[in-house]
C-alpha positions in Angstrom: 0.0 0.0 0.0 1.1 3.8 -1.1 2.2 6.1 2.0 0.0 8.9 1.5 2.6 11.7 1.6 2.5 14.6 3.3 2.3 18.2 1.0 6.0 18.7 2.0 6.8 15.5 0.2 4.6 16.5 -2.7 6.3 19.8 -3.0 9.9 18.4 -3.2 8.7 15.7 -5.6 7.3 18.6 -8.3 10.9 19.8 -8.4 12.6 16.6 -9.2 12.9 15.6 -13.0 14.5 13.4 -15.4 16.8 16.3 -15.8 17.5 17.0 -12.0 21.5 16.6 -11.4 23.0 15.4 -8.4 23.8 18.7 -7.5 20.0 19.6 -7.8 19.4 16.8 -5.1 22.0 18.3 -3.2 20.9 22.3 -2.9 17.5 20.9 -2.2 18.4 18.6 0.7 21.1 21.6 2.1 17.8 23.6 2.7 15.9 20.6 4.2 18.7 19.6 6.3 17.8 16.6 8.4 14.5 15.4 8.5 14.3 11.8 8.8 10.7 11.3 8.6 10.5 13.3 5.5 13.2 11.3 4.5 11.0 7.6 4.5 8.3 10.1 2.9 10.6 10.4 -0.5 12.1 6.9 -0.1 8.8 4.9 -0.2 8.0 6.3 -3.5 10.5 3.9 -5.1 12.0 6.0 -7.3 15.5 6.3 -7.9 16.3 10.5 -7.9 13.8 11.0 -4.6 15.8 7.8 -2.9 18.7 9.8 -3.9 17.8 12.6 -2.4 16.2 11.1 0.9 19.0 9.5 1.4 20.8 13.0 1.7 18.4 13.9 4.6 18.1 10.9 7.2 19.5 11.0 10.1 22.5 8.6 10.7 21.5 8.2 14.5 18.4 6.8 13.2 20.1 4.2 10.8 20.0 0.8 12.7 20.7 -2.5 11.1 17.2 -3.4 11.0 16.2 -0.2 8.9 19.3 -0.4 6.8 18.2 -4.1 6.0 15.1 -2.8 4.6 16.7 -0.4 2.7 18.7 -2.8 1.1 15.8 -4.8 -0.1 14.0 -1.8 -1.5 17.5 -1.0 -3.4 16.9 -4.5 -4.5 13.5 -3.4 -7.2 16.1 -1.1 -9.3 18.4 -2.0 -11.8 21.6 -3.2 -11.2 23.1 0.2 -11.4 21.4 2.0 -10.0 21.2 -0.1 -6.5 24.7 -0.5 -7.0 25.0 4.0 -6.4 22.1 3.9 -3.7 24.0 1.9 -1.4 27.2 3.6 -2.1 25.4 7.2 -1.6 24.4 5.8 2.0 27.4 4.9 2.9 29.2 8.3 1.5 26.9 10.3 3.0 25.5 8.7 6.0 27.1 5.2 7.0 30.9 6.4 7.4 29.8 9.9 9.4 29.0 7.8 12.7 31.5 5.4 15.3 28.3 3.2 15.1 27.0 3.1 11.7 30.8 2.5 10.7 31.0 -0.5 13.6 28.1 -1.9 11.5 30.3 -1.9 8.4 33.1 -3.8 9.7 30.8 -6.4 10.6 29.6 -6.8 7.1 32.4 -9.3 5.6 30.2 -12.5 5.6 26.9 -10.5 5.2 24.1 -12.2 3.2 23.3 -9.3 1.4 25.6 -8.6 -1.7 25.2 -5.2 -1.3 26.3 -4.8 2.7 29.3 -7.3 1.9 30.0 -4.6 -1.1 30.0 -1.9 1.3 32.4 -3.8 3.8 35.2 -3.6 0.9 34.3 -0.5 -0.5 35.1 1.0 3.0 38.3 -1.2 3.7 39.2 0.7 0.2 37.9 4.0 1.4 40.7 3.6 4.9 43.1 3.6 1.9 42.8 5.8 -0.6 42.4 8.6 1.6 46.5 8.3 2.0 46.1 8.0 6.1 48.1 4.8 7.7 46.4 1.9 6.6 44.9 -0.2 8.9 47.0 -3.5 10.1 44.1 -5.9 8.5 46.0 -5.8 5.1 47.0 -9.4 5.6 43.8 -10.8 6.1 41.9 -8.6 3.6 44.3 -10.2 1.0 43.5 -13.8 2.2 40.1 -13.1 1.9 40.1 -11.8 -1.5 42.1 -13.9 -3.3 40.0 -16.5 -1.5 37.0 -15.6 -2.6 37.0 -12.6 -5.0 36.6 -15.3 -8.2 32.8 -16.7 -6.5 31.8 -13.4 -5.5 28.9 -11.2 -7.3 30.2 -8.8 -9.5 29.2 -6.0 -7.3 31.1 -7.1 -4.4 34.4 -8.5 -6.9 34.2 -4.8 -7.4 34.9 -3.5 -4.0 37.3 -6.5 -3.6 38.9 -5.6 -6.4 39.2 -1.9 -5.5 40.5 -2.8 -2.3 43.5 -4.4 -3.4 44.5 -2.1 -5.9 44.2 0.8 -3.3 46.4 -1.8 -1.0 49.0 -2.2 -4.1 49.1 1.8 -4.0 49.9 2.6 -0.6 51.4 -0.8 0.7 54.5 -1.3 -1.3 55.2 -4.6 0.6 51.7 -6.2 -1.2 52.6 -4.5 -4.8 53.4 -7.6 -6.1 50.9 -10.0 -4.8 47.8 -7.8 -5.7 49.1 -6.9 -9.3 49.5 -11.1 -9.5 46.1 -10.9 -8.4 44.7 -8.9 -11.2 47.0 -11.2 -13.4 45.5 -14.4 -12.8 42.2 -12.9 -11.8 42.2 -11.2 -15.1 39.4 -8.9 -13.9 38.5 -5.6 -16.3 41.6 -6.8 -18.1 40.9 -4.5 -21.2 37.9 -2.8 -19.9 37.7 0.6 -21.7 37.3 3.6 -19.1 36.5 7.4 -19.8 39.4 9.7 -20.6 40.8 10.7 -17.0 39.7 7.6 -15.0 41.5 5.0 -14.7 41.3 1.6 -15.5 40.3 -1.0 -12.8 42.6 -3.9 -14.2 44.8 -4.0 -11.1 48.2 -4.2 -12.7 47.1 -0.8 -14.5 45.2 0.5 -11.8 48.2 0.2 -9.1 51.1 1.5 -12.1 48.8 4.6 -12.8 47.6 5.4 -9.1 51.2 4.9 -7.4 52.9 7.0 -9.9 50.6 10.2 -9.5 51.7 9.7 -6.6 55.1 9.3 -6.6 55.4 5.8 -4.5 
């Protein structure tokens, strides 16, 4: 059954569009600010921009496991794509800005959703290629990936994948090992990017990314 939303809700809806950027989303939910109910408001439409956009506006306090299960399952009626950037956006905007929503991370590795075991690499990744001290879990994170990175779902080989090129980067002692890893994984081996990104194949990815940077 429809939620019968509020004329706040309605309002906000008339100004989002098929042509409504990300930076649209963003100016409106700046003068919005929190407002968590408002927020479940725009996300039980189950549309992809308003989601967007709620997502912007919850409250992180708010965000138990229980409620971020149910997200997940909503994410779960759009296109691979697109549920693919939901979850990421919650986790950029709202999962990593709190100790306890980030606890809740970590303890994603053997999740049984695809998408929470996604976001468990994606953050490991995150610890990394923001150029502070990576954490001492580099060993096992390896392990794990070359373990299991060839079963995963391709949304999760992703994160895995991302993972250990951002370990090649900064870890010089792993270089090696996770540039043989793209090697025999042959993952986005040959995988044409956009002019200025670069390419995820790992022994590109780690070449390219260590040299901007000079290590």
């Amino acid at each position: 059954m429809d939620m019968k939303l509020s004329s706040q809700a309605e309002n906000i809806l008339a100004q989002i569009n098929t042509k409504t950027k990300l930076g649209d989303l963003r100016k409106i939910a700046k003068d919005i600010k929190k407002d968590h109910e408002l927020a479940l408001e725009l996300w039980s439409t189950g549309k992809f921009l308003p989601r967007q956009l709620a997502i912007l506006i919850m409250d992180n306090k708010l965000l138990s496991q229980d409620l971020i299960n149910k997200l997940n399952n909503d994410m779960q009626t759009h296109p691979f794509n697109e549920r693919n950037q939901l979850m990421d956006w919650l986790m950029a905007n709202q999962l990593t800005k709190d100790k306890k929503t980030t606890t809740l991370i970590q303890s994603w590795k053997n999740s049984s959703s695809s998408l929470q075991r996604r976001i468990y690499w994606y953050y490991q990744a995150r610890l990394r290629w923001t150029g502070q001290t990576p954490p001492e879990n580099t060993p096992d994170l390896l392990s794990a990936i070359e373990t299991n990175i060839a079963m995963e779902e391709p949304e999760v080989q992703w994160a895995m994948n991302f993972t250990a090129g951002w370990i090649g980067v900064y870890e010089k002692k792993y270089r090696n090992r996770c540039v043989a890893l793209g090697e025999k994984t042959g993952l986005y081996k040959g995988e044409m990017v956009s002019k200025g990104c670069t390419p995820n194949y790992l022994p590109e990815f780690i070449a390219i990314e260590s040299n901007k940077r000079n290590i």
